[in-house]
N, C-alpha and C positions, 0 to 999 in steps of 0.2 A: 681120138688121138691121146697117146698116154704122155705124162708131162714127167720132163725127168728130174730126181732128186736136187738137180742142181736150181730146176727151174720153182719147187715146190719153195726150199729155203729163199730164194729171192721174194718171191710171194709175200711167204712169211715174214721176211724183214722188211719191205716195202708197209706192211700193216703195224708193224711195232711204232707204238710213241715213240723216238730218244729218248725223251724226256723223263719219262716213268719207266721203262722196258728197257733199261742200258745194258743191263744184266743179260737178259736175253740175248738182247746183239750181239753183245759181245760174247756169248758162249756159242751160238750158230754159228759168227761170221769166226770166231779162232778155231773152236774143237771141231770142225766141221772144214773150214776151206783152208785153212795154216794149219793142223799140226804139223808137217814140222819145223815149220816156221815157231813153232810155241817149244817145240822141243832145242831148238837150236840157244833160242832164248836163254831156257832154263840154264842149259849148258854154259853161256857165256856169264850168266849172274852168278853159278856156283863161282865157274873161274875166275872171275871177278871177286868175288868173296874172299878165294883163296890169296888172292894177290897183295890182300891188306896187309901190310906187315905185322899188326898186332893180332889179327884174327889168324894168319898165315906160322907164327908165332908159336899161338898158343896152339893151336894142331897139332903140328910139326915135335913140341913139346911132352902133350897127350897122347902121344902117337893117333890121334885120331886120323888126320890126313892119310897113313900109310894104311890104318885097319878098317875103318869105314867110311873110306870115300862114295863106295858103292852107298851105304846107306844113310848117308849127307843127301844125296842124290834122290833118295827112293823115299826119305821124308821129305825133302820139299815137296817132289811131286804128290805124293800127299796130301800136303798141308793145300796146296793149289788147284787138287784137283776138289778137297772140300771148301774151296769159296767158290770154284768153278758149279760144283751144284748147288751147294746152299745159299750162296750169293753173299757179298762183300759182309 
């Protein structure tokens, strides 16, 4: 009987300490069962970012908001996906 990837990661987190292993968990149980639940996330924290009057401001200012939104965007994920492997 072959066991399927969903059953293999269960496994695997059932064997994880919390305790010591949080890291893990949480990279199986987000990049693995929610992406896009992780991407929706992302989205709403940029948005949110953007909505601060002072950081919303100073963008808006810089023209950054108009010329790299996209890459606001594509450094966080970035920045998140290297704690995502390197760990916190």
């Amino acid at each position: 009987m072959r066991i399927g990837r969903s059953h293999r990661r269960l496994h695997e987190l059932e064997r994880l300490d919390p305790a010591t292993e949080y890291e893990r968990i949480t990279r199986v149980d987000g990049t693995l069962e929610f992406p896009w639940d992780l991407q929706q996330s992302l989205s709403f924290a940029l948005f949110r970012t953007y909505a601060v009057p002072s950081i919303g401001g100073l963008l808006y200012e810089t023209g950054e908001f108009e010329r790299d939104a996209q890459k606001r965007h594509d450094d966080t994920v970035l920045i998140l996906d290297a704690i995502a492997v390197e760990g916190i």
